[in-house]
C-alpha atoms as a printed R data frame, in Angstrom:
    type eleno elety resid chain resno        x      y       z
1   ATOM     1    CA   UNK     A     1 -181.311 29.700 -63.282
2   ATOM     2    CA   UNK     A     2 -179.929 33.006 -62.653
3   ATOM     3    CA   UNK     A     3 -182.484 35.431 -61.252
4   ATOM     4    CA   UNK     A     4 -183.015 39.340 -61.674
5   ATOM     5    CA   UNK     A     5 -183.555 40.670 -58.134
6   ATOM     6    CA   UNK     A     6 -185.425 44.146 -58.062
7   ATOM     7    CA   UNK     A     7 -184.624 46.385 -55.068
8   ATOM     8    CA   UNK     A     8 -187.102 49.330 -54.173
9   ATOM     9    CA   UNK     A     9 -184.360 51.226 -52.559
10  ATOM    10    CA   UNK     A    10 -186.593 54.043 -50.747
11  ATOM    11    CA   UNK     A    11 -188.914 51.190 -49.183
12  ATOM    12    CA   UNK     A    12 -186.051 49.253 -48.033
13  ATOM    13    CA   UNK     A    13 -183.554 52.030 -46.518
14  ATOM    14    CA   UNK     A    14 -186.413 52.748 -43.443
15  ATOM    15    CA   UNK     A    15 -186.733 49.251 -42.535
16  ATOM    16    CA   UNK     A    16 -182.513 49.083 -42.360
17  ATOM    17    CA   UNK     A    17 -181.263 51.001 -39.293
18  ATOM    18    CA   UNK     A    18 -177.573 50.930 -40.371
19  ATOM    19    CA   UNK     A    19 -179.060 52.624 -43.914
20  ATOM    20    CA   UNK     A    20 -181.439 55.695 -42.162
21  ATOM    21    CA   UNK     A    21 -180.784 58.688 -41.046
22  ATOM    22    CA   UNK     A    22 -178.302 59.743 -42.680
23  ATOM    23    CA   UNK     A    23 -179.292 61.936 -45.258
24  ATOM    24    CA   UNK     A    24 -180.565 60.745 -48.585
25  ATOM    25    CA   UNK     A    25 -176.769 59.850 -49.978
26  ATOM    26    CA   UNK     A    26 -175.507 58.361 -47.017
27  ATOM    27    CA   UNK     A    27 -178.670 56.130 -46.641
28  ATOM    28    CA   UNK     A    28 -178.142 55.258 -50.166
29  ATOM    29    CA   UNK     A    29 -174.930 54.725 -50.325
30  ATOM    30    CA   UNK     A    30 -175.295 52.501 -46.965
31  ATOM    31    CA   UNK     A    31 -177.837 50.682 -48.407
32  ATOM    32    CA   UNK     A    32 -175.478 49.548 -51.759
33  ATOM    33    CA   UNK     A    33 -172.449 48.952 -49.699
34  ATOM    34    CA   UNK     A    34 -174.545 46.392 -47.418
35  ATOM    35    CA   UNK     A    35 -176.145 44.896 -50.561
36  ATOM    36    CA   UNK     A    36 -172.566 44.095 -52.183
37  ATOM    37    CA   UNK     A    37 -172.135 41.848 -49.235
38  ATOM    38    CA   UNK     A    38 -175.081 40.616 -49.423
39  ATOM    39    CA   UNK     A    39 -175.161 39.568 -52.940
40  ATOM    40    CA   UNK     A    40 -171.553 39.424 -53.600
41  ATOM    41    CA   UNK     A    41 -171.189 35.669 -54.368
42  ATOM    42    CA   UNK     A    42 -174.480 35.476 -56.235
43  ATOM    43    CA   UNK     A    43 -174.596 35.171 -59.939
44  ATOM    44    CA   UNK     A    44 -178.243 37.068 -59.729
45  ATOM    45    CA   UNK     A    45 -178.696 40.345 -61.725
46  ATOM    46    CA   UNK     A    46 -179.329 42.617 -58.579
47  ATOM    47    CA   UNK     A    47 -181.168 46.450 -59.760
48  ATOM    48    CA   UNK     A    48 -181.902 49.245 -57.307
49  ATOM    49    CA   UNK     A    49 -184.281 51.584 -58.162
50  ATOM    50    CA   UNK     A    50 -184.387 55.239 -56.142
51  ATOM    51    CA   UNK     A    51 -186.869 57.891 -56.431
52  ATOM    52    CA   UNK     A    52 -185.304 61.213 -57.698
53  ATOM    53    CA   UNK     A    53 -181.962 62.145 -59.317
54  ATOM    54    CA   UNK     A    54 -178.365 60.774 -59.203
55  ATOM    55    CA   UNK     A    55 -177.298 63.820 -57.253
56  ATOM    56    CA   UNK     A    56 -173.607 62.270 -56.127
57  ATOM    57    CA   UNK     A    57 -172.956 59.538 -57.843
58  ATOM    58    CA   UNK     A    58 -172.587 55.935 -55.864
59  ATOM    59    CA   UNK     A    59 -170.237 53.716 -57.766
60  ATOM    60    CA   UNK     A    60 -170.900 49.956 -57.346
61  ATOM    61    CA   UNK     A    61 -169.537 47.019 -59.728
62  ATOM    62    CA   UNK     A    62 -172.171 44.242 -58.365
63  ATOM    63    CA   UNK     A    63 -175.140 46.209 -58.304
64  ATOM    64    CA   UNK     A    64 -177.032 48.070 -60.891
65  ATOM    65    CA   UNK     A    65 -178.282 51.171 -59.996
66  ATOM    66    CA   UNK     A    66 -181.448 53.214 -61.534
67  ATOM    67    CA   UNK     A    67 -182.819 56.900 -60.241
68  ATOM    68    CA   UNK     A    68 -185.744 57.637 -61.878
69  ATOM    69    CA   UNK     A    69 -185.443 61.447 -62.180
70  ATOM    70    CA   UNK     A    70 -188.640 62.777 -62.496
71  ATOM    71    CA   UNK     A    71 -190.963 59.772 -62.478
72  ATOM    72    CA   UNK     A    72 -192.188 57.404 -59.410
73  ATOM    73    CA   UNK     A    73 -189.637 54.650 -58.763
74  ATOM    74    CA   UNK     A    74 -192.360 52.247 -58.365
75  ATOM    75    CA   UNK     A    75 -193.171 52.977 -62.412
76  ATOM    76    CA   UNK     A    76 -189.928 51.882 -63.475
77  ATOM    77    CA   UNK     A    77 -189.986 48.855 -61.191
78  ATOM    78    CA   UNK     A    78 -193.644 47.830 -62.519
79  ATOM    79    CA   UNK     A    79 -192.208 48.296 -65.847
80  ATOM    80    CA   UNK     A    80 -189.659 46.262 -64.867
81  ATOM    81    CA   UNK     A    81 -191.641 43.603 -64.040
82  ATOM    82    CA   UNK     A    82 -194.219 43.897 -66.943
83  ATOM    83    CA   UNK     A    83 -191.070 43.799 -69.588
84  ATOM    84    CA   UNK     A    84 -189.157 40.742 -67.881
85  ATOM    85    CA   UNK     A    85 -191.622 38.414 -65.831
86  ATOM    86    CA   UNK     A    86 -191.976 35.774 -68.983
87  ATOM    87    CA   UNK     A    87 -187.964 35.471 -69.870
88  ATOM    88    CA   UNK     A    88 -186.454 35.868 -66.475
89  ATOM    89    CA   UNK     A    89 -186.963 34.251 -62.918
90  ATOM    90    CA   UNK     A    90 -188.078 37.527 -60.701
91  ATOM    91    CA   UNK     A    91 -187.629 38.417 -57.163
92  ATOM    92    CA   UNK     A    92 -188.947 41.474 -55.894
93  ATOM    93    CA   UNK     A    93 -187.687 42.663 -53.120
94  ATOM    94    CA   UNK     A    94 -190.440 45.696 -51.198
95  ATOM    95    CA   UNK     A    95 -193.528 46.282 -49.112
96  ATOM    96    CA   UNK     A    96 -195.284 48.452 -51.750
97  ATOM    97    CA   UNK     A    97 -198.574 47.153 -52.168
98  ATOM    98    CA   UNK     A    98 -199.365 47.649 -55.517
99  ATOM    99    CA   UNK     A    99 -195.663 46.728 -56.316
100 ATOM   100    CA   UNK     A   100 -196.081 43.203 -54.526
101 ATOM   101    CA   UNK     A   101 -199.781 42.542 -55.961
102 ATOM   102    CA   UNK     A   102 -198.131 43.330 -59.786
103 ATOM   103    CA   UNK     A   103 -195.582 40.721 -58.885
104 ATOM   104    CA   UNK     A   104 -197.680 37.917 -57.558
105 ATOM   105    CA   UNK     A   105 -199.571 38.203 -61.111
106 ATOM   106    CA   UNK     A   106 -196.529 37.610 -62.658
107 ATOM   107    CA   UNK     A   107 -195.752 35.047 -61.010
108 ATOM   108    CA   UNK     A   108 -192.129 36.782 -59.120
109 ATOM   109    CA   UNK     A   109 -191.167 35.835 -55.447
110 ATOM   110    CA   UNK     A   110 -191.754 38.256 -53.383
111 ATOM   111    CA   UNK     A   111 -189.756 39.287 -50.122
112 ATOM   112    CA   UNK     A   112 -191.072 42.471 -47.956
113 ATOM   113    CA   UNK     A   113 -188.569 44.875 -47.017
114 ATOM   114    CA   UNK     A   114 -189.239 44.006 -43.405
115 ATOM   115    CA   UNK     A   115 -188.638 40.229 -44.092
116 ATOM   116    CA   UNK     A   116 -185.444 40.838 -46.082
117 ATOM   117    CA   UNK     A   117 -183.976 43.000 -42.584
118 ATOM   118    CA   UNK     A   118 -184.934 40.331 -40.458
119 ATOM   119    CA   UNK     A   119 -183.798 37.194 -42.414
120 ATOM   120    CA   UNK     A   120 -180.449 38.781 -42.640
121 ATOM   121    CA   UNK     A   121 -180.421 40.076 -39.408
122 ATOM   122    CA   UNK     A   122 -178.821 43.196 -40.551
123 ATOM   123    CA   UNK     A   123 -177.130 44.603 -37.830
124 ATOM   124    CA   UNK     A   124 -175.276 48.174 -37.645
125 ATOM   125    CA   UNK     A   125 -172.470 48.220 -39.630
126 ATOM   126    CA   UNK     A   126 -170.477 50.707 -37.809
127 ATOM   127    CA   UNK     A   127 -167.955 48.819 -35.476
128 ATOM   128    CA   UNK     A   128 -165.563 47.852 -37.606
129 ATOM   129    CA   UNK     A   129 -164.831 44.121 -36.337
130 ATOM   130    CA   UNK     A   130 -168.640 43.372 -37.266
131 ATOM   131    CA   UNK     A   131 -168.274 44.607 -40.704
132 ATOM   132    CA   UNK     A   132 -165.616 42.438 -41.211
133 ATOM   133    CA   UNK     A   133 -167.847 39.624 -40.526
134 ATOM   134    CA   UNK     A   134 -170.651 38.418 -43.332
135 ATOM   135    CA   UNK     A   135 -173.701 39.774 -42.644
136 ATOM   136    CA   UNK     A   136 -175.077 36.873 -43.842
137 ATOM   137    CA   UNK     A   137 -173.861 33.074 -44.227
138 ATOM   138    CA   UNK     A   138 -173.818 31.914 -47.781
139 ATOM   139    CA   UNK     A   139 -176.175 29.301 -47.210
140 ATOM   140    CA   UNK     A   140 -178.879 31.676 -46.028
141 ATOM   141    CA   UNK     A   141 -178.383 33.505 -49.142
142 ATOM   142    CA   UNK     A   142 -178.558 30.553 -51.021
143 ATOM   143    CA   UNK     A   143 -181.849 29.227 -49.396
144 ATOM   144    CA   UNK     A   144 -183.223 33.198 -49.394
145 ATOM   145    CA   UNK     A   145 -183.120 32.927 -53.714
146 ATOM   146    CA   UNK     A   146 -182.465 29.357 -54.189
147 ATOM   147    CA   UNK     A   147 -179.386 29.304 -55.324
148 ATOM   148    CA   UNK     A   148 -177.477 25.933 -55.657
């Protein structure tokens, strides 16, 4: 079954230190770039959700991307959630509280921001012989969201 992963992109950038401090584009832009690997041979529906506005636009074929202008990220990702939970197989991927408590009602997986970092073992991303390399084996991915 194909899964829709939701991202909440602010909550995940801190816990990333190849994503922060950067400035707010960088980080995001960091953030999609390491995701792409990350999902790129997954058949999941992966959505990022940011707080604020598009400002420069990031560009990504594998990911889809959502700014929430002038409402709270977290609302669109609860809608999210509230919308989908019956007809799709969610993960949720964040530490916000009230974000994770909405999703274990609905019966999503859950991974914390802080789990997601470690289970990859996201390193930086700045030598360019280590980028090269996966960041994560496709197994790992496959036993992260179950993937066959």
């Amino acid at each position: 079954m194909v899964r829709k992963i939701l991202i909440d992109g602010n909550n995940l950038i801190p816990k990333i230190s190849s994503a922060r401090s950067k400035g707010k584009n960088l980080s995001r832009a960091d953030l999609i770039v390491l995701l792409e690997r990350i999902f790129f041979s997954s058949k999941d529906s992966v959505v990022i959700f940011f707080d604020g506005f598009k400002n420069e636009e990031i560009k990504s074929n594998r990911i889809k991307i959502i700014y929430s202008d002038k409402k709270k990220a977290d609302e669109l990702i609860r809608r999210e959630i509230e919308n989908n939970y019956k007809s799709q197989k969610i993960v949720v991927i964040s530490s916000d509280h009230e974000i994770i408590n909405l999703a274990k009602v609905c019966g999503c997986e859950i991974v914390r921001s802080e789990d997601f970092e470690k289970r990859f073992k996201i390193k930086n991303q700045n030598k360019t012989e280590e980028s090269e390399k996966p960041i994560i084996s496709n197994e790992e991915s496959k036993k992260m969201f179950g993937l066959k």
